[in-house]
N, C-alpha and C positions, 0 to 999 in steps of 0.2 A: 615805767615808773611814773607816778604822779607830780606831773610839777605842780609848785607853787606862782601860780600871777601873779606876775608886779602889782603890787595892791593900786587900787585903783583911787585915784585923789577923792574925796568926798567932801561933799558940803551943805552944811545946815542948812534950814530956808522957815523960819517962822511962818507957820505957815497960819494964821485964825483962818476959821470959818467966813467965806466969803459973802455969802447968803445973810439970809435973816443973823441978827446977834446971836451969840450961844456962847456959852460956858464952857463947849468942849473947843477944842483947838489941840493942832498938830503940828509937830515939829516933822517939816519931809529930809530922809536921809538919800541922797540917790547912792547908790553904793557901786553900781554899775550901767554906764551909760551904753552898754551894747545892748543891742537884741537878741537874748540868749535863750528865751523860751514865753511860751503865754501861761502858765501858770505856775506857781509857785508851793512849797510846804515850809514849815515849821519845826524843829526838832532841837533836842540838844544833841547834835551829834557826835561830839567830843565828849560828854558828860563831864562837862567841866562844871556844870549847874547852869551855864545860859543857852540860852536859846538862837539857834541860827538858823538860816536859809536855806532851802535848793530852790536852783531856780535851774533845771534843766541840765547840763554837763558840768552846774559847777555849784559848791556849797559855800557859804561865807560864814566865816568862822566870827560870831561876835566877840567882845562889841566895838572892836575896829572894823571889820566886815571882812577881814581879809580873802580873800578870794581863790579856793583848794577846785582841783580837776578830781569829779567823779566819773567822768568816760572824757577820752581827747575833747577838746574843747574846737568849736567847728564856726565857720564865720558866715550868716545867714545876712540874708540880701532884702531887709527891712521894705523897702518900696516892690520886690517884683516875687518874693518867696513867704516860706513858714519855715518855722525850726522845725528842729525833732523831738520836739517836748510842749505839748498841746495841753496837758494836767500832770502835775505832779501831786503824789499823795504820799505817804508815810507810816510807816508802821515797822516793828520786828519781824518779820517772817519768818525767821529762821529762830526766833527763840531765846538767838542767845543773848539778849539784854540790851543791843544795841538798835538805836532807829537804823531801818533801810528807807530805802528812795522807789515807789513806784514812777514808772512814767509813760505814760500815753503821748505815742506822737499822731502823726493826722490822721482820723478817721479812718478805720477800715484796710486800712493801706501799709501799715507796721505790726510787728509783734506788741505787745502789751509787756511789757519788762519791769523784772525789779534790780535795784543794784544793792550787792551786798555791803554793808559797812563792815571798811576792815581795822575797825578798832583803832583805831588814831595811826595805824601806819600808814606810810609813807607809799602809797601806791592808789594805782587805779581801782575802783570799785568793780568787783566782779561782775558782768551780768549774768543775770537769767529769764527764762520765759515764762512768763506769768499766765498766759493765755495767747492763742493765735491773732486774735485781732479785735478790736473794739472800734463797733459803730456807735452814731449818735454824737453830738458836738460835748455835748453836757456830762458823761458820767460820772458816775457817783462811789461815792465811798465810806460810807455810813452804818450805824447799828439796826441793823434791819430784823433779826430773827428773835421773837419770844423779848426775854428778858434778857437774854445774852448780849454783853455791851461791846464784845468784840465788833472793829467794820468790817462789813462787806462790799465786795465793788457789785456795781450795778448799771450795766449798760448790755446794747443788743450786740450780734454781733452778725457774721456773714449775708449781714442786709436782709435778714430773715427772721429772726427770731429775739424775743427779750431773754434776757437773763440776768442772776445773780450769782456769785464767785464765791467759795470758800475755799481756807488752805484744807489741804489733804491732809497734812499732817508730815508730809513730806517735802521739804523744802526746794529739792533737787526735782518734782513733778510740778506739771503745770494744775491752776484752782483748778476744783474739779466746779463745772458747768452747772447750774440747777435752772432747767426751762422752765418759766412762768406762760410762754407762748407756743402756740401751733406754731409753725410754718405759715410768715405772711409773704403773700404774692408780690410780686417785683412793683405792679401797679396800685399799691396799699399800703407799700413799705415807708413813704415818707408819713404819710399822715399817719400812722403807728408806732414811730418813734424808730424804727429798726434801722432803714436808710442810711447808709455812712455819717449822711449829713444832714440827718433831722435834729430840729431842732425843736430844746423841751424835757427835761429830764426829771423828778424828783422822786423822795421817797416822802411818807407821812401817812398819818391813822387821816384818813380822811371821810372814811364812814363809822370811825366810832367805837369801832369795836374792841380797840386796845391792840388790836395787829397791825406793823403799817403797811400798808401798800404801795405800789409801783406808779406813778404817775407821767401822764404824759397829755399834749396838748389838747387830746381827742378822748380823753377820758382817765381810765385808771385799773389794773390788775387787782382785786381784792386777794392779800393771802389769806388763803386757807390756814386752818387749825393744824396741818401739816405742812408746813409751807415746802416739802422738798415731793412733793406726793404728785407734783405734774404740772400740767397748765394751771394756773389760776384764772379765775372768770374776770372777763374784762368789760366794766361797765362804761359805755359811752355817754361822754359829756363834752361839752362845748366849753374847754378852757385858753380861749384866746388864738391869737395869733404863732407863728413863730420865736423861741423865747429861748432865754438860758437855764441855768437850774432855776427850779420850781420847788417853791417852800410853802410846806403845810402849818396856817396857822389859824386862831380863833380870831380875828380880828376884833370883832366886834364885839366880842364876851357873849355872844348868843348862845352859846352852847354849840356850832355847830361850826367843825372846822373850815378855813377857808381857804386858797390857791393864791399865793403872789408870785407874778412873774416880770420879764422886762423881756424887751424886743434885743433880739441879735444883732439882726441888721437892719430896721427899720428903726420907729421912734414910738417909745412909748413905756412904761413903767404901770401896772395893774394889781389890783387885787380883785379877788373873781370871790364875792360873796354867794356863799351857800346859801340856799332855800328849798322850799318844802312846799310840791307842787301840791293841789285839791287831795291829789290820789298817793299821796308819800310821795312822789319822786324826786330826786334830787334835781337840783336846778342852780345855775352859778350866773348870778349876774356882774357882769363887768364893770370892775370903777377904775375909772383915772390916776393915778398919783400924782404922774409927770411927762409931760412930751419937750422939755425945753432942750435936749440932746439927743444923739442919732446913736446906736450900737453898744446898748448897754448889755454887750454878750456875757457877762458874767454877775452874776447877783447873790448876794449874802443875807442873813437875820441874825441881829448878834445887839445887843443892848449895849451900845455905843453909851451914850449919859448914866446908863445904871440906875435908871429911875425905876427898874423893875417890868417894864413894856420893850418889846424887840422892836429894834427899829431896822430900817434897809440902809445897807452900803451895795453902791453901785460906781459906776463910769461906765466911758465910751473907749471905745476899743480901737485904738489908731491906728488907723489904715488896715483894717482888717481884710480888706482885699485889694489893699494897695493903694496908692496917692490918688486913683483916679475910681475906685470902685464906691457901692452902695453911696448912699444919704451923707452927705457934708463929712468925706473923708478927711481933710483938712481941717474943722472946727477946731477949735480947745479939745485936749484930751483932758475934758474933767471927770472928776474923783469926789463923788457925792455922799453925804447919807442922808435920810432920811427919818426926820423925828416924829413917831407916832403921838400922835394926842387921842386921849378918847374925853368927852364930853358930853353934854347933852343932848346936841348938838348931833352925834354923829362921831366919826374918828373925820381926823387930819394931819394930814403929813406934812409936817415942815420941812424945806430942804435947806440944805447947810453944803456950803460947797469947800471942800477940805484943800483941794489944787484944782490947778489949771494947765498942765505940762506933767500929766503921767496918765492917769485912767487907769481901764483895767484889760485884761488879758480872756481866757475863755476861762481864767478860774485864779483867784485868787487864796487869800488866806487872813482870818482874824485870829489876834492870840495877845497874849500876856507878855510880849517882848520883855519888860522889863520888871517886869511882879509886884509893878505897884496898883494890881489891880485894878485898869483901866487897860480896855479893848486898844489894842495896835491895830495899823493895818500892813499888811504886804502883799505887791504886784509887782508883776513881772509882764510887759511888752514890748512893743517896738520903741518903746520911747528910754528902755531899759527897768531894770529891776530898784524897787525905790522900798522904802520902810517908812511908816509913818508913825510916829510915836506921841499918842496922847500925851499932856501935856496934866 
């Protein structure tokens, strides 16, 4: 049977914009100071009409955040381990009306599972297996086929091949598989995305065509006009370094989509402008945003001010390989966004810095916590699970 946690004491923190002045500003809720998982979802799961939490074995029931067990709740060793919940994602699977919980634990190394929601009783969430195993740091879960607005998950898997997931239609079987890739060799697998722990992930039309395709740090899968009809052709490009999710946008209003990423475990925040070599080819020049933090593993596009232009939410991911691993494990876990300007000029990023004591996880979540239309933020890492609530 499902217990209920001692709700956990919580406490406001006015939190404005640290950076340059701004307009927007957040109030940070910590709702749980464990380490319960690196990423988080969003859902009404009670369908009471508000919106609450998973953050890995446990949901928080708003808007007290009370704190419910969707599988036994398990005590993870923030300085020397990982949880078992790497991304969580969201959706009905089964149909019947109610959000379930996907969740990916580490790389390559666990099943891919979803938990059943059993309707506001009083009990553990069922599992089941969603697929055998997901490679790559970054997957994905997004509207990937046609016009069809349903997600799909999108990561590689047995360090060999990419793919995309769809349900069967059958709840009780695992997505059935749809290969975008050959079989890559053990010595190609990281720099093609497939490697347990490559890093680099996204989805987006990035040539134009009105279909999106599969992206990754070394280039990109174009879908086909049939997108379940076998490999797709994979065009190589030079999109940066090492990164977290990778978002397809226009930057520039040039007409001609472009690649924004951030660094895992190094330092640096990008946009990879598109162009158009003598002979048509594609060509991505690199620009800077920001290098002033270290392990911005996890990266968002969500129009934070509502001025009509996407801007970036990011942080630093603390202690990602522990107190003593990668680039200034110990710095501030800051909690950024980033305000696009476009100009004459050129574009510019303002940075705005929302905290300084949480960051971010290998995957977070933007959404409407509260429906007064104005983007919230939620993460979940080692520093625990927090909510941020525009103001």
């Amino acid at each position: 049977m499902k217990k209920t946690i001692a709700c956990f004491s919580l406490f406001i923190l006015i939190a404005p914009a640290l950076g340059l002045p701004s307009e927007v500003s957040f109030s940070k809720i910590v709702i749980d100071r464990e380490f319960r998982s690196e990423g988080v979802a969003v859902a009404d799961i009670n369908r009471d009409g508000r919106l609450d939490v998973m953050a890995g074995n446990l949901w928080y029931e708003a808007p007290a955040w009370t704190p419910h067990e969707i599988q036994p709740v398990r005590k993870f060793d923030a300085a020397n381990a990982w949880s078992n919940s790497f991304v969580n994602f969201t959706d009905d699977i089964n149909g019947d009306g109610w959000p379930d919980q996907i969740r990916i634990d580490m790389p390559g190394t666990h099943r891919v599972v979803w938990h059943e929601n059993p309707k506001s009783k009083d009990k553990h969430w069922p599992e089941h297996t969603l697929f055998r195993n997901a490679c790559n740091e970054s997957p994905a879960f997004v509207p990937l086929v046609g016009k069809d607005s349903r997600k799909m998950l999108v990561f590689s898997f047995d360090d060999t091949q990419m793919a995309w997931y769809e349900p069967t239609g059958d709840p009780a079987r695992e997505f059935k598989s749809q290969l975008i890739s050959e079989k890559i060799a053990k010595d190609r697998a990281k720099d093609h995305g497939v490697y347990r722990y490559s890093h680099g992930l996204g989805v987006g039309d990035i040539d134009g065509d009105g279909r999106k395709d599969i992206i990754i740090r070394t280039g990109y899968w174009r879908q086909p006009a049939d997108p379940r009809s076998g490999p797709w052709t994979f065009v190589q490009a030079d999109l940066g370094e090492d990164c977290a999710q990778m978002h397809v946008y226009d930057v520039d209003a040039d007409g001609l989509p472009d690649v924004l990423s951030s660094s895992a475990h190094g330092v640096g925040i990008w946009w990879h402008k598109q162009t158009k070599t003598t002979d048509g080819q594609k060509k991505f020049i690199k620009h800077l945003i920001d290098d002033s933090f270290s392990q911005s593993h996890s990266l968002e596009l969500a129009d934070i001010n509502r001025d009509g232009l996407p801007d970036l939410v990011t942080g630093k991911r603390f202690w990602a390989h522990g107190p003593k691993g990668d680039i200034e494990p110990n710095a501030p876990a800051v909690l950024v966004w980033f305000e696009m300007k476009r100009g004459k000029d050129g574009v510019r990023w303002i940075k705005h810095v929302i905290d300084e004591d949480s960051g971010v996880g290998t995957q977070f979540a933007i959404a409407d916590l509260n429906r007064d239309r104005k983007p919230d933020i939620v993460t979940s890492n080692k520093k625990g699970v927090h909510v941020f609530i525009q103001k």
